[in-house]
C-alpha positions in Angstrom: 0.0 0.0 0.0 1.3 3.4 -1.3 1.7 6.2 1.3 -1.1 8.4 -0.4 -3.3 5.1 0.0 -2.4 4.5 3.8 -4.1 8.5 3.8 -6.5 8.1 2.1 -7.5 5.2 4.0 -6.9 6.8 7.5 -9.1 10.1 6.7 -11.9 8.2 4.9 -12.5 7.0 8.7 -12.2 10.7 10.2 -15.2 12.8 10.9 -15.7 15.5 8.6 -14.3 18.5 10.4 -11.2 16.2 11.6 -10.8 15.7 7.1 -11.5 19.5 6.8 -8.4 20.4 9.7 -6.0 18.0 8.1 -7.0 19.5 4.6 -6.2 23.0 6.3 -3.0 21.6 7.8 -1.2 20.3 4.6 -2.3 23.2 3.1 -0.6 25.2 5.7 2.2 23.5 5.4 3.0 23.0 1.9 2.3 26.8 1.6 -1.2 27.0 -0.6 -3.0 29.0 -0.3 -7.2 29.7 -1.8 -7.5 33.0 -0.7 -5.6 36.4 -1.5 -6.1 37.7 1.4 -4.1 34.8 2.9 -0.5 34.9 2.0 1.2 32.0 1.0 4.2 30.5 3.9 6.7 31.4 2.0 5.7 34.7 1.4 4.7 35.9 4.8 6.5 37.7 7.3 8.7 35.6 9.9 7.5 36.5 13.5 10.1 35.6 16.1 8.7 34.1 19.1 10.8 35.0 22.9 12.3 38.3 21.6 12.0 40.6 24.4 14.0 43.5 26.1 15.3 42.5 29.6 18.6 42.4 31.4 20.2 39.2 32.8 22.5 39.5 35.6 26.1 40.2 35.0 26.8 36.6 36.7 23.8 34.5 35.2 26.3 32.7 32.9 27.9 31.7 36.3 24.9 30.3 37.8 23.0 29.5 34.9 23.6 25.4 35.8 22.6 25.8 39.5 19.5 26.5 38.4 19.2 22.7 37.2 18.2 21.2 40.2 15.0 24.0 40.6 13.7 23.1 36.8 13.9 19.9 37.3 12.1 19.8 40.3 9.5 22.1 38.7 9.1 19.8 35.8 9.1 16.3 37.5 8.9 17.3 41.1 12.1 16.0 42.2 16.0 17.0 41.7 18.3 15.5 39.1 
């Protein structure tokens, strides 16, 4: 069985809307687009996502790894 069959096969069991999101997703992500309002991926504008003005402290480098055993026991709720 051919990739495209495997697919084709998989969304012919999918409700509608889940056909219609998957439809919109490789879309999306191939860069099509239907509507000129909408402008293709390649085209649009790259937003950066973090970028923010603050100041770290002149030692953070320093302590930066001491900080380890506090995310991890944020994360799994105990310490590496």
């Amino acid at each position: 069985m051919t990739l495209v069959q495997q697919a084709t096969t998989m969304m012919e069991k999918l409700p509608v809307r889940s056909q219609q999101i998957v439809v919109d997703l490789l879309k999306m992500l191939s860069g099509i687009s239907e509507s000129p309002d909408m402008p293709n991926a390649h085209e649009a504008g790259f937003k950066r996502t973090g970028k923010s003005d603050f100041a770290l402290p002149a030692d953070f480098d320093e302590h930066f790894d001491d900080l380890n055993d506090e995310i991890a026991t944020m994360f799994m709720g105990e310490s590496l």
